[in-house]
C-alpha positions as CSV (number, residue, x, y, z in Angstrom):
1,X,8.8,17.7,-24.0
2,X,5.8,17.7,-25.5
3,X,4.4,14.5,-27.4
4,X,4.5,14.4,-31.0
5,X,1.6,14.9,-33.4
6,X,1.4,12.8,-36.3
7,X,-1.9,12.8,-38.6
8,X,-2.6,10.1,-41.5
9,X,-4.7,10.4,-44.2
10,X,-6.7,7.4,-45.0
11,X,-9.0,7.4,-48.1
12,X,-7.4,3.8,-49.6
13,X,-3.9,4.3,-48.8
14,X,-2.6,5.6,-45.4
15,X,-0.6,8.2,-46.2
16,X,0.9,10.7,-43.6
17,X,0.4,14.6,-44.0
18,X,3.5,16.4,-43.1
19,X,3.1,19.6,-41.4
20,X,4.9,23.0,-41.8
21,X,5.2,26.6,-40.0
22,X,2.2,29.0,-41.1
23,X,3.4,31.4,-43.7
24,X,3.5,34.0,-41.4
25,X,3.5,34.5,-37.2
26,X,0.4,37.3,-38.4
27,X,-1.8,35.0,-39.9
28,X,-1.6,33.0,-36.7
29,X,-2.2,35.9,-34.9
30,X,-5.3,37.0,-36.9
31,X,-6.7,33.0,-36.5
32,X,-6.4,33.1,-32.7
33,X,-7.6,36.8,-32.6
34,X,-10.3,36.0,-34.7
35,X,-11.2,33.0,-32.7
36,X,-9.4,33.0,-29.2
37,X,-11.0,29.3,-28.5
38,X,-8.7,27.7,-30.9
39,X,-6.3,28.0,-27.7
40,X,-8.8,27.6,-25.0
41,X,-12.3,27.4,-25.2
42,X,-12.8,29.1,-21.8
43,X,-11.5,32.0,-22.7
44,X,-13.0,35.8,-24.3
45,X,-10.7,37.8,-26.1
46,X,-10.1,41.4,-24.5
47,X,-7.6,42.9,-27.1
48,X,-5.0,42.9,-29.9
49,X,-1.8,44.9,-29.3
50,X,-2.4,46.2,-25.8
51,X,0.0,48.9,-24.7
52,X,1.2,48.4,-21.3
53,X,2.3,51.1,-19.1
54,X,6.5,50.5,-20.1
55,X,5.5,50.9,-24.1
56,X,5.4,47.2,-25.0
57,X,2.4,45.7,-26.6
58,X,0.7,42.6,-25.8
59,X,-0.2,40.6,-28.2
60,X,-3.1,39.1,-27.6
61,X,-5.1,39.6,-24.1
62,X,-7.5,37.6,-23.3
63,X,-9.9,36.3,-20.0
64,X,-11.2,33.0,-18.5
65,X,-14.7,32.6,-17.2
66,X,-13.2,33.2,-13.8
67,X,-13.0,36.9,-14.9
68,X,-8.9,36.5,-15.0
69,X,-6.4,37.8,-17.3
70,X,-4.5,35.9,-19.9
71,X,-1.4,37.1,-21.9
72,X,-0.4,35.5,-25.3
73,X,2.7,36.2,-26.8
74,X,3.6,34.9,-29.9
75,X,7.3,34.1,-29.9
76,X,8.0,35.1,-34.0
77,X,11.6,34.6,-34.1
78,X,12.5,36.2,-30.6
79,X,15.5,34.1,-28.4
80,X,14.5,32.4,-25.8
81,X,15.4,34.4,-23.0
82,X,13.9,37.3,-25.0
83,X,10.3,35.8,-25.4
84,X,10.4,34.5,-21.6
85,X,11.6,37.2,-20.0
86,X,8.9,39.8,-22.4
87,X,6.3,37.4,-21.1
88,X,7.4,37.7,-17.2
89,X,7.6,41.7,-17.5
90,X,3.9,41.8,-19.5
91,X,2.8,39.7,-15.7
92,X,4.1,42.2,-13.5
93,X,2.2,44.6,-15.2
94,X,-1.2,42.7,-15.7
95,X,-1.4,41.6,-11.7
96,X,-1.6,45.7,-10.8
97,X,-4.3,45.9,-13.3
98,X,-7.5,47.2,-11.2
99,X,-11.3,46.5,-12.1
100,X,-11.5,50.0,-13.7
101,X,-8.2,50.0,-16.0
102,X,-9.0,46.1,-17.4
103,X,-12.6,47.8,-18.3
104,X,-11.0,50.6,-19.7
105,X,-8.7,48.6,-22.0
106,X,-11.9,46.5,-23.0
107,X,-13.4,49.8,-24.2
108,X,-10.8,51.2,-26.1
109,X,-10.2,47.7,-28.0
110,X,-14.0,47.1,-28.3
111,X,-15.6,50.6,-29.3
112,X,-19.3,50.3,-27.9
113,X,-18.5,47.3,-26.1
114,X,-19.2,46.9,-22.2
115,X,-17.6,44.3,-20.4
116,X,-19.8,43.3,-18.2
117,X,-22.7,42.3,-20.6
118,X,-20.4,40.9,-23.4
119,X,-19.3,38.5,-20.4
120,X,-22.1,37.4,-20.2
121,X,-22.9,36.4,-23.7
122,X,-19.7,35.3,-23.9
123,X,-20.0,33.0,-21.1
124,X,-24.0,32.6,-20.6
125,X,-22.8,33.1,-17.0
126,X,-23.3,35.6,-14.6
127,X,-20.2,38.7,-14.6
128,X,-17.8,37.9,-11.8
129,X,-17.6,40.1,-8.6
130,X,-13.7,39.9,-8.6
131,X,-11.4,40.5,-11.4
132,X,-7.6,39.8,-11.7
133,X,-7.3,37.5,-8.9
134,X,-4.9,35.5,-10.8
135,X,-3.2,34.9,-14.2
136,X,-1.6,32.8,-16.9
137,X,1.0,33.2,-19.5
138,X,0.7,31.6,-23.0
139,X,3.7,31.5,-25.3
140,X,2.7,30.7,-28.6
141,X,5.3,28.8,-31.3
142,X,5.2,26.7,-34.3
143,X,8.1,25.3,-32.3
144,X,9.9,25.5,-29.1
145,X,14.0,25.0,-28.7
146,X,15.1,23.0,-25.9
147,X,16.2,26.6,-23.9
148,X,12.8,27.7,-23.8
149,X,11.0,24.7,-23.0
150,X,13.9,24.2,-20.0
151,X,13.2,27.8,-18.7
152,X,9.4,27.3,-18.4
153,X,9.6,23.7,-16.8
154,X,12.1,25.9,-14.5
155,X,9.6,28.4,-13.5
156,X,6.6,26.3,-13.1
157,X,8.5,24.3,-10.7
158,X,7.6,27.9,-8.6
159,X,4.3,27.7,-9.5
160,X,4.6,30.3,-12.4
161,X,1.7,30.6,-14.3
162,X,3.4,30.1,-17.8
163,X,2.8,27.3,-20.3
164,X,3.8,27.1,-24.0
165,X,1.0,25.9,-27.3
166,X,2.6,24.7,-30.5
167,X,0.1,25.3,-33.1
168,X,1.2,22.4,-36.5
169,X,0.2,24.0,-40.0
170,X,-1.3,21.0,-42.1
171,X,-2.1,21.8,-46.2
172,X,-4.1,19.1,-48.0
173,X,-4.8,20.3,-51.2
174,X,-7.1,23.4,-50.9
175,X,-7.7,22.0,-47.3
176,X,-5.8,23.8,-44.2
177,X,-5.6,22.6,-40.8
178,X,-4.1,24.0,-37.3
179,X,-3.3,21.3,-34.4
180,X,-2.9,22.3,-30.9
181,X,-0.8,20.8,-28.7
182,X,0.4,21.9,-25.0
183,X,3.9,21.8,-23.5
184,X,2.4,21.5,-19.7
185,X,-1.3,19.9,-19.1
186,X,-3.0,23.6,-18.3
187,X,-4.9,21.4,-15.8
188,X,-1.9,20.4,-13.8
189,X,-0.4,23.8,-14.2
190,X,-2.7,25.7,-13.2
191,X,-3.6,23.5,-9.8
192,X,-0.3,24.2,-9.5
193,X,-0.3,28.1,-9.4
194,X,-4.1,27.7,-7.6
195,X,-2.2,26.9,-4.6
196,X,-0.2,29.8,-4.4
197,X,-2.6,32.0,-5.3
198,X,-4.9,30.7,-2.7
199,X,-2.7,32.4,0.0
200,X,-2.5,35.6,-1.6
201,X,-6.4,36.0,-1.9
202,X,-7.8,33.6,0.1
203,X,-9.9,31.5,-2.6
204,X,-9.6,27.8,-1.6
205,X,-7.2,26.3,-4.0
206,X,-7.9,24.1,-6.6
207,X,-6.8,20.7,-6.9
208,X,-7.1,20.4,-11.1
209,X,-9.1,17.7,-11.2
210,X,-12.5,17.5,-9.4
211,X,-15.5,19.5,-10.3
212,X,-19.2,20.1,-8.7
213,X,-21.7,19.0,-11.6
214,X,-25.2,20.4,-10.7
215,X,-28.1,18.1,-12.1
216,X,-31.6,19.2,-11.9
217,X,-33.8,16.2,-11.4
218,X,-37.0,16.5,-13.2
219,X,-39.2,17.0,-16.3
220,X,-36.2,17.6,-18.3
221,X,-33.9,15.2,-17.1
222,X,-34.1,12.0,-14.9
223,X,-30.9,10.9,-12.2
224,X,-31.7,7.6,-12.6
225,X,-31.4,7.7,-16.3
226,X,-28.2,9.2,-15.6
227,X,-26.4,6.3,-13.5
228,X,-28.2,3.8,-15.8
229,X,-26.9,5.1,-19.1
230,X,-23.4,7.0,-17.6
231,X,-23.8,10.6,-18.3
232,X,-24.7,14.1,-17.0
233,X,-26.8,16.8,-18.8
234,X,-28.1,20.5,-18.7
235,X,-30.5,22.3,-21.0
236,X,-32.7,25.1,-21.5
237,X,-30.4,27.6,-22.0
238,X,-26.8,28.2,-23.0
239,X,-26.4,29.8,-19.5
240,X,-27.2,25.9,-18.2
241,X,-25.0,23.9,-20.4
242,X,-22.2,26.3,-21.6
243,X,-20.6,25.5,-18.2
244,X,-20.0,21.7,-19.4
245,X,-17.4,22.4,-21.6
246,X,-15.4,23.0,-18.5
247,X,-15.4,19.0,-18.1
248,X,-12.8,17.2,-20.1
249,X,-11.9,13.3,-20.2
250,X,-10.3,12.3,-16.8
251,X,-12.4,15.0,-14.6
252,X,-14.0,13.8,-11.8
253,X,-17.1,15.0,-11.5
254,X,-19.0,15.1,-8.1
255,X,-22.9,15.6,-8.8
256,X,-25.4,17.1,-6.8
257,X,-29.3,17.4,-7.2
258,X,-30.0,21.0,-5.7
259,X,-31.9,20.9,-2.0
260,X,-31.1,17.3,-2.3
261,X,-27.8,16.1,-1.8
262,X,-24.8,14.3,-3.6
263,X,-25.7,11.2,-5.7
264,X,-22.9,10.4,-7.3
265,X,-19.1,11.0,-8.2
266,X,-17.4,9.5,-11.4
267,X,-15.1,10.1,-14.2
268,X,-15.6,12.0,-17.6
269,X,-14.8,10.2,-20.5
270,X,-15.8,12.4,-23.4
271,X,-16.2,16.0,-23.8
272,X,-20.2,17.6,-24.4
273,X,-22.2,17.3,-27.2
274,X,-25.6,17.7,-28.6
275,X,-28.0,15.0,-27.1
276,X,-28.7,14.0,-30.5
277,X,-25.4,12.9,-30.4
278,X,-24.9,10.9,-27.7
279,X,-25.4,7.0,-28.1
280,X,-25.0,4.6,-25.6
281,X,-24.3,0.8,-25.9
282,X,-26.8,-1.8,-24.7
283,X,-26.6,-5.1,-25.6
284,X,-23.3,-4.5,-27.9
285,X,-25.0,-2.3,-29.7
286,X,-24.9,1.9,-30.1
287,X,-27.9,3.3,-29.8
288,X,-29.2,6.9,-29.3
289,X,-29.7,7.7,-25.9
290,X,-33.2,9.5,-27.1
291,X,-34.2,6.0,-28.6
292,X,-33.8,3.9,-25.0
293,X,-36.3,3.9,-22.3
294,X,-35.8,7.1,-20.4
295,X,-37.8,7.7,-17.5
296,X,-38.6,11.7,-18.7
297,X,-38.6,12.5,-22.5
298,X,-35.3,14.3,-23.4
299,X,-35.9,15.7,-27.3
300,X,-37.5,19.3,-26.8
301,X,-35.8,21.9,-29.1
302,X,-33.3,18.9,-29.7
303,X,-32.8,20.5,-33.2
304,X,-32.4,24.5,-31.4
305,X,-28.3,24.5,-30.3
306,X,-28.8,27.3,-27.8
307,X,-32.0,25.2,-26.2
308,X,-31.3,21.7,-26.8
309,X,-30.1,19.7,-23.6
310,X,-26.4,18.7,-23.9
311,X,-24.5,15.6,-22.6
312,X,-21.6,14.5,-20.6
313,X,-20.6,10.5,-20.6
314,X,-19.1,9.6,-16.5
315,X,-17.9,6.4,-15.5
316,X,-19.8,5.8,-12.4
317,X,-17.6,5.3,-9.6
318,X,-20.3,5.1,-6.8
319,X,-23.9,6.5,-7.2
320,X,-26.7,6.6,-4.8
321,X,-30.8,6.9,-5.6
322,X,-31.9,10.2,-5.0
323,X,-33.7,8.9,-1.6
324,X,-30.1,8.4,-0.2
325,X,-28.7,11.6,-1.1
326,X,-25.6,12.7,0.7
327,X,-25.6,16.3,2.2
328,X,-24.1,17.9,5.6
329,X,-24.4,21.6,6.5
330,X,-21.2,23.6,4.8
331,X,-21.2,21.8,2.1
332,X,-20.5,22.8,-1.3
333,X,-23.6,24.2,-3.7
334,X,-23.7,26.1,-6.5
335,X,-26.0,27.7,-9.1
336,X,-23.7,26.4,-12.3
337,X,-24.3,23.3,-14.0
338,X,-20.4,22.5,-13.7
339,X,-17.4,24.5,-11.8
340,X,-14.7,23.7,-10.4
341,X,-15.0,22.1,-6.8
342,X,-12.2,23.9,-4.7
343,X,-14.4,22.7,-1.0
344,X,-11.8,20.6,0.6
345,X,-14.6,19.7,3.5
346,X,-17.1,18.5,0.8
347,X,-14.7,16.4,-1.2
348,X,-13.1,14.8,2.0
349,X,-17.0,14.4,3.5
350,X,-18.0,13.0,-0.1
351,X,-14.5,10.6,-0.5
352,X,-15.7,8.7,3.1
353,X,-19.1,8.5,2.0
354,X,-18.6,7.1,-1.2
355,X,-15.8,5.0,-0.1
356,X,-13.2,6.3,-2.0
357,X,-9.6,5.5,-2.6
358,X,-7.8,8.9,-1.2
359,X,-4.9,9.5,-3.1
């Protein structure tokens, strides 16, 4: 059961705004095709009303950064058995879907559009070499009836990719509003179905909460600024920081200083932003972090958003000066600023060296 929303208006009196269902399922459908982030900001829409190979259409298909496939179904005012069991058929035929047929379906829903290189604008990271190695289904509802909300906590007790997002419909005047909120945390969900998926294509599974952060000590950014103030940056390039959206409060975040070693591990506490942004308290007080004593100046192209350097806040749970750095030979490095950290040697190697509490 998912938690309930409530929003207030305070502007002298608190006074509570009362949602209601969208005027229609197709203007929801036009939002979320028009901006598939709305659901989750990891993912690149690949078409509206895909045909599938039994004469059903999909109605929204989308894909993660991890190059796979996402269905969304909007349930309109289909049973519950009905919108479940449309949503397991679409599955059975997106898992056969080979490299070729999910370009294919790209081009015909994107005239002059190639895959590969929208991916990467998309993303600002590089195309994957596999796609399709998994999936997730998104049901889509104003609301959910008990039925359906007991038949998808049913099937992700196998580890069945499927989850459900209730988008609330809020009219203040001439102002409209769409809140998101998930049956399932996609996090734990999806750790869930990374297990069994690991044994089918044998990518380490994922535990759904620890991710490999990738900080490049130097004239741009300084570690020890990093454990003194509590945060994690990239820069220069949307390719470098685009990846931080990945980390969301409660992640923790192992960090790494390339041909270095590990020099830290701690937990996120607010999503990215802008350094601008980003204050820090000393003393009681906020502050901007580009206004404290930083070791290396931070504020080129701090007004340019694709250039600007962008900012994590971590609570430290251990840290180590760059002179101590912690590396053994197989573990984990990657070229990302942030992904997800799926080396069971390195975080068990990393857990004893930091002296962490296993759980």
């Amino acid at each position: 059961m998912p938690i309930e929303l409530g929003v207030w208006k305070i502007n002298g009196v608190v006074e509570r705004i009362h949602f209601s269902s969208i005027e229609t399922e197709r203007k929801l459908e036009d939002i979320i095709t028009h901006d598939v982030s709305i659901i989750d900001p990891s993912l690149m829409l690949i078409g509206r009303q895909v045909l599938t190979a039994f004469g059903k259409f999909i109605d929204i298909l989308a894909m993660n950064s991890e190059g796979n496939l996402v269905v969304i179904e909007l349930k309109r005012n289909k049973t519950p058995r009905e919108v479940v069991a449309q949503t397991l058929d679409y599955a059975s035929w997106i898992q056969q879907l080979t490299y070729t047929e999910i370009i294919q379906i790209y081009s015909e829903k994107n005239p002059g559009g190639q895959l590969e290189q929208d991916f990467v604008d998309h993303f600002q990271t590089d195309f994957p070499g596999t796609l399709n190695e998994s999936h997730q289904l998104i049901i889509v509802s104003a609301e959910l009836d008990p039925a359906t909300e007991r038949i998808i906590d049913y099937l992700t007790g196998f580890a069945v990719p499927v989850n459900a997002v209730f988008f609330h419909y809020f009219k203040d005047g001439d102002n409209e509003y769409l809140a998101r909120n998930w049956l399932i945390d996609p996090h734990k969900l999806e750790a869930k179905s990374s297990s069994v998926n690991s044994r089918k294509t044998g990518k380490a599974p994922w535990n759904g909460k620890d991710y490999y952060v990738s900080l490049g000590d130097g004239i741009h950014r300084n570690w020890e600024d990093c454990r003194r103030y509590g945060f994690i940056s990239a820069g220069q390039g949307k390719w470098y920081s685009n990846t931080l959206n990945l980390l969301k409060p409660g992640a923790r975040v192992f960090v790494c200083i390339p041909k270095v070693g590990y020099v830290g591990v701690g937990i996120v506490t607010d999503e990215v932003v802008p350094i601008k942004d980003f204050q820090v308290e000393i003393d009681g007080e906020s502050v901007p972090l580009l206004e404290t004593d930083l070791h290396v100046k931070m504020d080129k192209d701090v007004d340019d958003p694709d250039l600007c350097e962008y900012v994590v806040r971590v609570e430290w749970l251990k840290t180590v000066p760059k002179q101590e750095a912690i590396w053994e030979k197989g573990m984990f490095a990657n070229q990302n600023s942030a992904c997800k950290l799926r080396n069971q040697f390195t975080i068990e190697r990393l857990t004893e060296h930091f002296q962490l509490e296993e759980e």
